[in-house]
ZATOR-477698 format. One record per residue (C-alpha): residue in three letters; z, y, x. Coordinates in steps of 0.25 Angstrom, whole numbers, padded with zeros to 4 digits, always signed. Layout:
REM ZATOR-477698
ALAZYX/...
END
This chain:
REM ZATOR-477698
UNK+0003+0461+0896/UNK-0001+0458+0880/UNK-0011+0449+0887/UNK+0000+0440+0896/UNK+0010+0439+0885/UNK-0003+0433+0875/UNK-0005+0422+0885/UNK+0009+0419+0889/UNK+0010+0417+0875/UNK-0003+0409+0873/UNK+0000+0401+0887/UNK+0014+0396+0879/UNK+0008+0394+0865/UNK+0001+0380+0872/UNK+0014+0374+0877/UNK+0021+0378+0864/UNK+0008+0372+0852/UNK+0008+0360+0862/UNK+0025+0357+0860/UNK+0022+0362+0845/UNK+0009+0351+0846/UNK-0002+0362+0838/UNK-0012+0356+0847/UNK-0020+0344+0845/UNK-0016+0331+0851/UNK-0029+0332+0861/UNK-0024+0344+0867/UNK-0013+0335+0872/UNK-0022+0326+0877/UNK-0022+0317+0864/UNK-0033+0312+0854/UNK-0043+0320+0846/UNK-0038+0315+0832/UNK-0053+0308+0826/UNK-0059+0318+0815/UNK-0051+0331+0823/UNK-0060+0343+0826/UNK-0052+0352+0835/UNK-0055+0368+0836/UNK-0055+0375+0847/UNK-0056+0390+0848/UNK-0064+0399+0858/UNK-0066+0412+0860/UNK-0076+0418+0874/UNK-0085+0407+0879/UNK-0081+0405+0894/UNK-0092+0396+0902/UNK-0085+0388+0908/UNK-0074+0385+0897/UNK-0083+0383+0887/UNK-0091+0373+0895/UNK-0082+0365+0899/UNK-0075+0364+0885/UNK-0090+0361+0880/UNK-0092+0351+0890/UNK-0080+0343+0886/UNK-0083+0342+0872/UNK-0097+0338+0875/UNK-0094+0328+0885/UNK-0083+0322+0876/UNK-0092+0320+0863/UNK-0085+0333+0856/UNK-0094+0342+0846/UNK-0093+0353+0839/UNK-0092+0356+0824/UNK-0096+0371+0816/UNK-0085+0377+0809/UNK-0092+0371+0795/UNK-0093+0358+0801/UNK-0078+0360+0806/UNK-0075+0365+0792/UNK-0083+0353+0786/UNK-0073+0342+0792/UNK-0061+0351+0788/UNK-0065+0350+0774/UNK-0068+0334+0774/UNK-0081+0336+0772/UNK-0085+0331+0786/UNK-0078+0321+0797/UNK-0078+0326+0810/UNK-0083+0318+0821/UNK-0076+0314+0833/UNK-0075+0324+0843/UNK-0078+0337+0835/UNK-0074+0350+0839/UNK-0076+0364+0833/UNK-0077+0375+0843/UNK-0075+0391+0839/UNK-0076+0402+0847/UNK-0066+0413+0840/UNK-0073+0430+0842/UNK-0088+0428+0845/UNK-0085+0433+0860/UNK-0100+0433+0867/UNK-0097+0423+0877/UNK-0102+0413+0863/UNK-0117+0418+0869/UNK-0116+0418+0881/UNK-0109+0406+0884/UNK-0105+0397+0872/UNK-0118+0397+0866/UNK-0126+0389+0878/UNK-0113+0381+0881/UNK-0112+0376+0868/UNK-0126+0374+0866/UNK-0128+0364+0880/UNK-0117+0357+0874/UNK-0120+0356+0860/UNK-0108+0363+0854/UNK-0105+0372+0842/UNK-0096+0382+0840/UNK-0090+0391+0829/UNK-0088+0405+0832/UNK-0079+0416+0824/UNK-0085+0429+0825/UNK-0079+0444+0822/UNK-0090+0451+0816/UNK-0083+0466+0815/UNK-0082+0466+0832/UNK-0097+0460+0834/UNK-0109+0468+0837/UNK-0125+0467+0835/UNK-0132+0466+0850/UNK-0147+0465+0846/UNK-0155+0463+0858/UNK-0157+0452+0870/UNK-0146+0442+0868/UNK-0133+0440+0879/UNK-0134+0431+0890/UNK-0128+0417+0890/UNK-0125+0407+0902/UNK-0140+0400+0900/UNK-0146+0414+0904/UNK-0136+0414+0914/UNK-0139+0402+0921/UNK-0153+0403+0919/UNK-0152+0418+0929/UNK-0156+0426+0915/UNK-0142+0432+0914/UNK-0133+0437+0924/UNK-0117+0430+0922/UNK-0111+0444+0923/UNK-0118+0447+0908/UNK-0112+0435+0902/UNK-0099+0434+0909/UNK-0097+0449+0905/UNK-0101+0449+0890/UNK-0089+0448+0883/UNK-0083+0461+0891/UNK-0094+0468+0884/UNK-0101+0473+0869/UNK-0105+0458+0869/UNK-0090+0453+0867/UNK-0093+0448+0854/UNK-0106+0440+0849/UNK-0117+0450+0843/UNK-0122+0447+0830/UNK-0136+0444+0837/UNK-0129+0432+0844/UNK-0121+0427+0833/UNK-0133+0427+0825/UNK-0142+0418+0836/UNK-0129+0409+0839/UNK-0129+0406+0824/UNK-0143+0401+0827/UNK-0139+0391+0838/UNK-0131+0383+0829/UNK-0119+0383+0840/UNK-0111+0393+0833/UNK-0106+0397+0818/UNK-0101+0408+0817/UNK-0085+0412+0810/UNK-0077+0423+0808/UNK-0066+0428+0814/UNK-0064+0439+0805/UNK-0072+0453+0806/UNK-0064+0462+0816/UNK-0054+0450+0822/UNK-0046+0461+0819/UNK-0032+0467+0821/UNK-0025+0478+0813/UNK-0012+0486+0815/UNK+0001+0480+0809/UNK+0011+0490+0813/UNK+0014+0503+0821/UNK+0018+0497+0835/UNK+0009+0500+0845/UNK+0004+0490+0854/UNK-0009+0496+0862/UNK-0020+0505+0863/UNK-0035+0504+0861/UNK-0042+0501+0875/UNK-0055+0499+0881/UNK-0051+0484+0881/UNK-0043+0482+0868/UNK-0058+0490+0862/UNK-0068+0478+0866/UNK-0071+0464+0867/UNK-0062+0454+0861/UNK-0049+0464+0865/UNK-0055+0472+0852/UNK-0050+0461+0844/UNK-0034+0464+0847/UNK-0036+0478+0845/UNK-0033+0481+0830/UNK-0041+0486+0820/UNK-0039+0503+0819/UNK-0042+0510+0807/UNK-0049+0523+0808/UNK-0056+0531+0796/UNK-0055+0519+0785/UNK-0062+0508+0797/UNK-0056+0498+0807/UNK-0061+0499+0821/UNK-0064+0488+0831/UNK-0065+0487+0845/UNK-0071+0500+0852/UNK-0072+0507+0841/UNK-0057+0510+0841/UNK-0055+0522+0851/UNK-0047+0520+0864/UNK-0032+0522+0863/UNK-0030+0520+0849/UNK-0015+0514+0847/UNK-0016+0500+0844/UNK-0004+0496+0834/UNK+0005+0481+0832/UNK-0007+0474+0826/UNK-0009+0460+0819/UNK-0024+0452+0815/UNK-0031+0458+0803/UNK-0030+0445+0796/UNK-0017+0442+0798/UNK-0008+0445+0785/UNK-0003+0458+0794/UNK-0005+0471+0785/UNK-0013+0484+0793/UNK-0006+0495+0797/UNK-0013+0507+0799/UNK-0010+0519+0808/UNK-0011+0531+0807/UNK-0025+0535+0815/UNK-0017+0548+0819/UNK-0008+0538+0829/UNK-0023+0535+0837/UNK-0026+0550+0841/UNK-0017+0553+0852/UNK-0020+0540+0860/UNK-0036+0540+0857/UNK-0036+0554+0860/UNK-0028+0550+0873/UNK-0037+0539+0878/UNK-0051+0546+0873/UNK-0048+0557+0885/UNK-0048+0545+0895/UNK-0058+0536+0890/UNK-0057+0521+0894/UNK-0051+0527+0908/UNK-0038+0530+0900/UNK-0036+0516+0899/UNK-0035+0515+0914/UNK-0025+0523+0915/UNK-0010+0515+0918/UNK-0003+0526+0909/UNK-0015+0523+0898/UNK-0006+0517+0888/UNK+0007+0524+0890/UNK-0003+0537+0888/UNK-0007+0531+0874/UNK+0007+0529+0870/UNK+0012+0542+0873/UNK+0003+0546+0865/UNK+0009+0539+0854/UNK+0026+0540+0860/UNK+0033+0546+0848/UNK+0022+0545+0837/UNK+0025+0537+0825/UNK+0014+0526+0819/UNK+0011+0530+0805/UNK+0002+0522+0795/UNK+0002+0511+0784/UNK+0002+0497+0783/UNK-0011+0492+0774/UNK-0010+0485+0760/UNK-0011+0469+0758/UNK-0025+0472+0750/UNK-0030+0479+0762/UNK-0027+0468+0770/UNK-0033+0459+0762/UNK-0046+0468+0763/UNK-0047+0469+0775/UNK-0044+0454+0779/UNK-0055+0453+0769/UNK-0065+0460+0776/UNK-0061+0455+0789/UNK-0066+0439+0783/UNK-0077+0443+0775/UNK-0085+0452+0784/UNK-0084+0445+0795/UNK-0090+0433+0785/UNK-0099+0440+0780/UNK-0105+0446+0794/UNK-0106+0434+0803/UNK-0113+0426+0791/UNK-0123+0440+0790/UNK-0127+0437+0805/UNK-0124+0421+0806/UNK-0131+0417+0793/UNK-0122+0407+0793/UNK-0109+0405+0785/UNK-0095+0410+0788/UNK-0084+0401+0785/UNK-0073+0402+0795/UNK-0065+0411+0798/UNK-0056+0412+0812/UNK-0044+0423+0811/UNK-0041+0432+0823/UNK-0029+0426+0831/UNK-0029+0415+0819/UNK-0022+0426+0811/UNK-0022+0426+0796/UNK-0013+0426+0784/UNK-0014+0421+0769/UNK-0023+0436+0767/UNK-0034+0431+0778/UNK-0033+0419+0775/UNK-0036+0420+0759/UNK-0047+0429+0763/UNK-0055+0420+0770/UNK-0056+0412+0760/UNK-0059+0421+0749/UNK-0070+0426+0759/UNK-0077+0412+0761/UNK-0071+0406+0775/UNK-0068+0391+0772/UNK-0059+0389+0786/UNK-0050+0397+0796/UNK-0050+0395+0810/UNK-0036+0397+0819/UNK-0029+0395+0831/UNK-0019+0386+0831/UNK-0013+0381+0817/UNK+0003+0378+0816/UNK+0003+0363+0812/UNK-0012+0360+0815/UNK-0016+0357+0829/UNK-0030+0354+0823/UNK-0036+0356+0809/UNK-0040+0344+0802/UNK-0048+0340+0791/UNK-0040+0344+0778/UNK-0034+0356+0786/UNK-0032+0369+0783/UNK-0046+0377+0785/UNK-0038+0390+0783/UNK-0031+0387+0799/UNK-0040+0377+0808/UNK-0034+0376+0820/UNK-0040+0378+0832/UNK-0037+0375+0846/UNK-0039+0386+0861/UNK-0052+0381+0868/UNK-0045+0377+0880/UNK-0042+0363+0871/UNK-0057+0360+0871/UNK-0055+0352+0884/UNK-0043+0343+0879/UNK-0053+0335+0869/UNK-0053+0322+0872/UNK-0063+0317+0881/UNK-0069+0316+0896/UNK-0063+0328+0905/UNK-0052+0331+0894/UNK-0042+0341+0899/UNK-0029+0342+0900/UNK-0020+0351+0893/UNK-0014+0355+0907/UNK-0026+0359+0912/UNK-0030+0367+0899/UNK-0019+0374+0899/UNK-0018+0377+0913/UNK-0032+0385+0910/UNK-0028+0390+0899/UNK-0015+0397+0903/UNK-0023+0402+0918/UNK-0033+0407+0909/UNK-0022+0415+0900/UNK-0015+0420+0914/UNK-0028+0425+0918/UNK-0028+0413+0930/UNK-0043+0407+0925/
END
């Protein structure tokens, strides 16, 4: 249900930015202003998506500028060509190897990539198949197609480290844990097979348990999950009392992952909690500060151990952050933010403000300028079948 009432909401914020005009004037079917560099933000690497948004740029005269090159033009320091995009691809989902890299290496593009070092994983051995080994007979679809439901939802740091290499990607943080932390004693969920992995880890918040935050599986099935907020929003923890966890995680260790099969699963779970008061405490502003603090300079600090390369971006989770996050990433080095949509600013410009560069949904790409353009019908009409489950 949270899932239908996310996209009804998404499929009306479209009609409402285009009445409000936060988008820019090519989205409508106008001009691409000369020296405008729009940016579009990705997340899984679909093939046939990605093609045919690569093959539009490409056949249009468009290319592609790094995140320093973007920067470089921001600043004054460098005019843009005509035509110039930046393309970012926002988690390091695995689909970036298997897919995006050939398809941006036939057509020539580049890509920038923010990654969440705290979720990612080291996988030595004989690299993931891509859509080259694929088409050659060396891999079978089924392996690549199903790679994201799997350990290999994330990029390792093996790939990363070989990617760097290609010069198609550079590599940017999204912050260490793309977390979320409890803001209040409202309970909202549980801790399921699904909520535990992939990308659905990243909604499940933060759980405190003997002084350290767990992520992803490593938080035990039927923990209570609490009114929640992003970590580097100007929210302040709060932390519950580990006592509230025991009934629930007892309850759902008896019945494993069947448990959660059951139709009765989560009324069981909050039975277990009916009458039972949330006890904690709400954590101070310095240890907000500290822990937004880590959050942007471990995650620096890691992908330039395994890129070699230079970290100077930073791309908040749900293009949350306050005056705290925002302060600390400059004190920690990053010279730009990246975000969703930015009130007032369909496009960022050179001058603008590098703490919030706007940045436009993929499904945009198409309505460049140029031979084949789409129109903005159509693209919505895909976007909202694809929101609805229809495509």
């Amino acid at each position: 249900m949270r899932g239908f009432v996310r996209s009804v909401k998404e499929a009306w914020e479209v009609p409402r930015d285009l009445l409000l005009l936060r988008y820019p004037p090519f989205v409508t079917g106008g001009p691409l202003a000369r020296g405008d560099v729009p940016v579009f933000v990705l997340h899984s690497a679909e093939r046939r998506a990605l093609e045919r948004q690569l093959l539009h740029l490409s056949e249009n005269g468009y290319h592609t500028l790094s995140s320093e090159e973007y920067l470089a033009v921001l600043l004054g320091a460098r005019v843009a060509s005509d035509r110039a995009v930046v393309l970012t691809f926002d988690d390091g989902r695995g689909s970036l190897w298997g897919v995006a890299q050939p398809l941006l290496s036939r057509f020539g593009m580049r890509a920038t990539v923010f990654l969440v070092p705290g979720h990612m994983r080291s996988r030595p051995g004989p690299h993931s198949p891509t859509w080259v080994d694929v088409d050659a007979g060396r891999a079978d679809l089924s392996e690549l197609l199903g790679r994201e439901e799997g350990e290999g939802a994330l990029l390792s740091w093996e790939e990363v480290a070989q990617l760097t290499k290609t010069g198609l990607f550079d590599f940017q943080s999204h912050t260490l844990t793309h977390g979320r932390i409890h803001v209040g004693p409202e309970l909202v969920g549980f801790a399921t097979p699904r909520t535990r992995r992939g990308y659905d880890a990243f909604d499940q918040p933060l759980i405190r348990q003997d002084e350290q935050d767990l992520l992803g599986e490593d938080v035990s099935l039927g923990t209570p999950l609490f009114r929640s907020a992003p970590r580097t929003s100007e929210a302040l923890r709060f932390f519950e009392d580990p006592a509230i966890r025991r009934s629930c995680v007892n309850t759902a260790a008896r019945g494993g992952e069947a448990f959660f099969r059951r139709p009765d699963w989560a009324a069981t779970l909050r039975g277990g909690l009916a009458g039972r008061r949330v006890q904690g405490r709400v954590e101070t502003p310095d240890e907000r500060t500290r822990a937004i603090r880590h959050e942007l300079v471990e995650s620096k600090r890691l992908i330039e151990e395994h890129t070699g390369r230079p970290v100077s971006s930073v791309c908040y989770p749900w293009h949350s952050f306050g005056p705290t996050a925002s302060s600390l990433a400059r004190e920690a080095g990053f010279r730009a933010s990246f975000c969703g949509k930015v009130e007032g600013v369909p496009l960022t410009r050179p001058g603008g403000d590098l703490q919030r560069i706007a940045r436009l949904g993929e499904d945009y790409i198409e309505l460049l300028p140029g031979k084949g353009r789409a129109t903005l019908t159509s693209v919505l009409r895909r976007k909202w079948a694809r929101r609805f489950g229809g495509a």
